[in-house]
N, C-alpha and C positions, 0 to 999 in steps of 0.2 A: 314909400314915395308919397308926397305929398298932394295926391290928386284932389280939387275941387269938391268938396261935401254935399250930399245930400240928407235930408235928414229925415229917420222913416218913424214912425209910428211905436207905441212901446210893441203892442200886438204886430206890427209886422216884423217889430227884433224877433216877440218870439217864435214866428215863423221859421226867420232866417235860423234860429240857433237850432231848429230842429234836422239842419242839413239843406235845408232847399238853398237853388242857388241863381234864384231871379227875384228882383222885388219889385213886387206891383205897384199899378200906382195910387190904387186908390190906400194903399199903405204911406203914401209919401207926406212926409207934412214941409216941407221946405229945401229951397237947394239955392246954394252959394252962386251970387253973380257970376262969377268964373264959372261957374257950369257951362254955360250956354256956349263958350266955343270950344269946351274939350270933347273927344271923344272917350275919357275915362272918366271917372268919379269914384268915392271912397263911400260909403256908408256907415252913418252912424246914429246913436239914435238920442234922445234931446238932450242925455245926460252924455253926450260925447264918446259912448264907449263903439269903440270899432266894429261894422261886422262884415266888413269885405269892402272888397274894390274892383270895378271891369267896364266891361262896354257901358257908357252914359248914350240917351237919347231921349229926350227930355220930354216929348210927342207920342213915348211910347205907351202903349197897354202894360209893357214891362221895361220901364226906365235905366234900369241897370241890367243887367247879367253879370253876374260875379265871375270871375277871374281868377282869384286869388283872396284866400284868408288873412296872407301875412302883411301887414300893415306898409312894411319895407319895400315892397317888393315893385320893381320896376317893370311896364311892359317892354320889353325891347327884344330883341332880336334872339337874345338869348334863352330869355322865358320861354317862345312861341317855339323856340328849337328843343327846350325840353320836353313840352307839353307833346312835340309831334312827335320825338323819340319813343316817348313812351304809350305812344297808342301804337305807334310799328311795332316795335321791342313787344308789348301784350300778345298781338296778332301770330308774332312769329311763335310763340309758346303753342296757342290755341287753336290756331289756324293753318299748321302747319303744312298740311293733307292738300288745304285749298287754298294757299295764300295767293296765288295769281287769280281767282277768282273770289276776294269776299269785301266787307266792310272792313277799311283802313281807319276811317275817324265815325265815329258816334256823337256827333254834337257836344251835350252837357255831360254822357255819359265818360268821355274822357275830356273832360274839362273846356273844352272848345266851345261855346255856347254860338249857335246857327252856323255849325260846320258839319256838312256829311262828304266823307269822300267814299269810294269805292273803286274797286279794283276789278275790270277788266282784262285779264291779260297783259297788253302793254299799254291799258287806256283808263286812265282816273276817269272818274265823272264825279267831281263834285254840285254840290247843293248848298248854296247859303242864305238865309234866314234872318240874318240880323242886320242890321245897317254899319254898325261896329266892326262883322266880320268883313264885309265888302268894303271898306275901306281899306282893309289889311290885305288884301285878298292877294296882291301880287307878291307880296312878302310872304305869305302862308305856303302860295302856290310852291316857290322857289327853296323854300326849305324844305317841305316835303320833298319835291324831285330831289334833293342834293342828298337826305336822310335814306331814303327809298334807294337814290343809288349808289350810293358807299356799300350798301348789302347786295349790291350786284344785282339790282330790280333793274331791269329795261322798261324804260316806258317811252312811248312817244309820245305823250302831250295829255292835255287834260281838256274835256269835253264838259262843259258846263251846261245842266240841266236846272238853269234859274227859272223855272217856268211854273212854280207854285204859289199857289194863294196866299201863300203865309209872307211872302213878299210885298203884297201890296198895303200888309197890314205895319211894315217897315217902310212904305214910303218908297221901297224899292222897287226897279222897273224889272220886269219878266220877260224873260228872253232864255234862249239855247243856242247853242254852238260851242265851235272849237275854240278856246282862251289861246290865245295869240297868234290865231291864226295858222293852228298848229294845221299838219295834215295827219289827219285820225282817218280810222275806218269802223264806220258805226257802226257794220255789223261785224258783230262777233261770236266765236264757236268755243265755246267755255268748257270745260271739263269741271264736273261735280263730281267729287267721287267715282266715277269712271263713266259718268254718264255724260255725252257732248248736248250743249244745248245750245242752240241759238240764241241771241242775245241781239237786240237793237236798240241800244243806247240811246238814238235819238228820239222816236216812240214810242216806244215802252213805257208799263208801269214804273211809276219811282225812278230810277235811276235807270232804268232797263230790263231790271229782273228783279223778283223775288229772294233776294239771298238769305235772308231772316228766319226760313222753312228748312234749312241746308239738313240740319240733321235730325231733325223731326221727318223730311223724307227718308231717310238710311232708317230709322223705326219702321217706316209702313214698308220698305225692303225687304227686309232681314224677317217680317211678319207674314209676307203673301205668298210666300212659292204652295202650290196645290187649292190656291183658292180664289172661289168667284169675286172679283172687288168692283166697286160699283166707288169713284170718286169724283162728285159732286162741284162743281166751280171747278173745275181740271184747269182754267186761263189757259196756260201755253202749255199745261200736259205735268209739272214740276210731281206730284203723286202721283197720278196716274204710270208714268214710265216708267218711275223706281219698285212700284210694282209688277211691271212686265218686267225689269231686269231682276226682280225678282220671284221669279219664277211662278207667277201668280198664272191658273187654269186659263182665267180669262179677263178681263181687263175693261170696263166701258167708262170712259169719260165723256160728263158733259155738263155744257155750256152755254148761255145764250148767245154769246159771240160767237158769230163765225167768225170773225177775223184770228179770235183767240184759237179757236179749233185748227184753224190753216196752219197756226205756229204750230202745235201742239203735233199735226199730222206730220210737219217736217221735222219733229224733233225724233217722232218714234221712227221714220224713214233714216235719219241722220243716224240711231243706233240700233236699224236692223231689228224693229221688235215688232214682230209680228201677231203677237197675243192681245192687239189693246183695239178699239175700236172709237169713234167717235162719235157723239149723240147732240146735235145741235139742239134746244130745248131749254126754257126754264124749270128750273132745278125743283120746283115746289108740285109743278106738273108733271114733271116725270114720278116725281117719288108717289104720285097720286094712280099713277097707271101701269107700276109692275106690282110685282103680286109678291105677295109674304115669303120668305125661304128663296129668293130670288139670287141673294148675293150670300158671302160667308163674311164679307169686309169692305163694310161701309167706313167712309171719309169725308168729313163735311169739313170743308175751306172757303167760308164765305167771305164775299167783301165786308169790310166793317158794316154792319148793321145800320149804326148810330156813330156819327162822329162830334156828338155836343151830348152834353148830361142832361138837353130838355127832351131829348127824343130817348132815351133810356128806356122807357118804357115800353113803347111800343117796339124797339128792338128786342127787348125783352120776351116779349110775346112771342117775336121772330123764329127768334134762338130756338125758346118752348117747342114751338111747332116744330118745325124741320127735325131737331132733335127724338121728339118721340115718335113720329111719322119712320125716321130710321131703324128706332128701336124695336117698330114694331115689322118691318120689312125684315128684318135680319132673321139668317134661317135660328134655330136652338142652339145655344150656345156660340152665335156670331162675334165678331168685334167691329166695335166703332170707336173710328178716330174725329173727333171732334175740337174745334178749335175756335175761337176772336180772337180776331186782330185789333180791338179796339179797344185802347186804355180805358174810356168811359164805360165798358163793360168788367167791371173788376172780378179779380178771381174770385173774392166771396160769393157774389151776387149772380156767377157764371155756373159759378157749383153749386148754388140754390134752385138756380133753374134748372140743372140737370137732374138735381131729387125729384123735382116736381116732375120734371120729362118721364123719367123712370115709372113712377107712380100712376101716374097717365096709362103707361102703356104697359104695366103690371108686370114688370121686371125688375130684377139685381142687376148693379152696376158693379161688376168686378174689377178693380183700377190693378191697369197694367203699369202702367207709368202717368207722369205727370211732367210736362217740362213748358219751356217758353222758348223765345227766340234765340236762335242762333248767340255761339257765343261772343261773334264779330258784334253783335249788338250789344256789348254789357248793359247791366241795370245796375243803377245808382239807388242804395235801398234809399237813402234821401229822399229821390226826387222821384216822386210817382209815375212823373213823363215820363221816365225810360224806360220804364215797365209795361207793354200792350200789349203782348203775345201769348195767347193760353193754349194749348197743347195736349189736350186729354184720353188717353189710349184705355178700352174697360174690350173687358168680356161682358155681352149681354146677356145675361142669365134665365131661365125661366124661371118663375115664382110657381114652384109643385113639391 
């Protein structure tokens, strides 16, 4: 298709040919009068050679979001019905176990650039991010429900959680509720893996829940029956209970929220788990006030640290601290689960600071596993953005 040109930089062709699939602007060097009233554009760079076409907005920090590599290719009704097939069609593979509760769309990650949905029970809640996608949105909306229910998905309506910052940096207005007025029920009682949780769609973090943790909790399960576990940032309880359901001695989560604690207490209430307790408190103070040999299995889920690469640093520090502080709380031969959630903490530089942790506190890190987020989340190796969730499961050794 012949959409309106822009023209980028040879340095940001080589960007683009390395997979990524948004072009900056300070990559941009010119765009064809026709730009200004489309919402698509092609990209090419001064020698004409192609390297994609998608969302245009010409104001942006990221001008294009690419679309499609194939020069031909048309957006229309068809495209967007394929692209949303096959992030269902993915789900149903992967997701099988939880499909009425997980990530339906991943933004860039399945090809949709400022598109998240997710799945509730019989209630989407989308997220959108890009000016290009809100324009389509009613067309988006209506093919997903038509794809969704050919495979016999009920849903009654979609709940929009347009209430993020990354919106006003589109120009776009912020707001939540029901998309057309649907009648939804915000709160919801989710089944994870056999666990019910409560779920409030309209205040809640993200979308409502944490779903990106799904099966990195079923590891701290399958890990705690007969042992003391001590999990750190518990939010609404998502580790903490998979360790009481799984049979763990005894169970303390805590958090500086109360409010977070009230969910957390109604969710162990909701499935009858009586081994888990609650510790309202910051996280850095308490590990300062129990004593060495205290726990058998410690788990640190902290909010991102750092969400910009100029603060990196001192998140870094963060990470350090709380980490050997654990290491050294853990009884002989303990384990800690250890985790960011924050892309500008990368894995390298994440397991750098865990050497140092280790050394600090004069133990062996024995790796149990290593994983990242959910697989509702795919990562695009391309595109670094899709990649933020680290996941580090060790036996902590003594050094004798």
């Amino acid at each position: 298709m012949n959409y309106p040109k822009v023209v980028i930089s040879k340095q940001g062709a080589a960007f683009l040919q390395r997979g990524q699939r948004w072009m900056y602007r300070n990559n941009l060097v010119s765009t064809e009068e026709a730009c200004a009233g489309s919402p698509y554009a092609s990209i090419v760079d001064p020698d004409g050679n192609f390297y994609g076409a998608g969302f245009y907005k010409g104001d942006s920090y990221i001008p294009v979001r690419i679309l499609s590599l194939n020069p031909e290719q048309v957006f229309d009704e068809a495209f967007f019905r394929r692209r949303i097939q096959a992030a269902w069609d993915y789900r149903k593979v992967t997701e099988r176990n939880n499909l009425s509760n997980c990530r339906i769309i991943f933004g860039d990650a399945d090809f949709l650039p400022g598109l998240t949905v997710d799945r509730y029970n019989d209630v989407l809640v989308s997220q959108i991010t890009t000016a290009g996608m809100e324009r389509i949105k009613a067309d988006i909306y209506a093919i997903l429900l038509d794809v969704m229910g050919a495979d016999g998905a009920k849903i009654s309506g979609i709940y929009e959680r347009n209430d993020v910052k990354a919106r006003a940096k589109e120009g776009l207005e912020l707001y939540k509720g029901p998309w057309n007025n649907a009648d939804i029920t915000t709160a919801q009682v989710i089944d994870e893996n056999g666990l019910k949780l409560n779920v409030d769609i309209e205040n809640g973090q993200k979308t409502g829940y944490f779903l990106d943790q799904k099966r990195n909790r079923l590891i701290i399960r399958e890990a705690s029956e007969g042992l003391r576990v001590l999990d750190c940032f518990t939010h609404t309880g998502g580790f903490a209970l998979n360790a009481a359901k799984g049979k763990a001695r005894q169970v303390t989560a805590v958090d500086v929220s109360g409010m977070a604690l009230a969910e957390a207490r109604a969710n162990a209430d909701l499935n009858g788990l009586k081994n888990v307790s609650f510790v309202q408190a910051d996280v850095f103070d308490y590990l300062d006030q129990i004593h060495p040999g205290d726990y058998d299995l410690i788990i640190l889920d902290p909010p991102a640290f750092t969400k910009d690469r100029r603060t990196v640093d001192h998140a870094y520090q963060g990470y350090r601290r709380i980490n050997a502080r654990a290491m050294n709380l853990l009884r002989s031969g303990g384990y800690l689960a250890t985790c960011s959630c924050s892309r500008y903490m990368e894995t390298e530089l994440f397991e750098k600071m865990l050497k140092e942790a280790a050394q600090e506190a004069g133990v062996y890190l024995r790796q149990i596993s290593v994983t990242q987020q959910n697989s509702d989340h795919p990562v695009l190796w391309t595109m670094d953005e899709t990649s933020y969730l680290k996941f580090f499961f060790f036996q902590v050794c003594p050094k004798d």
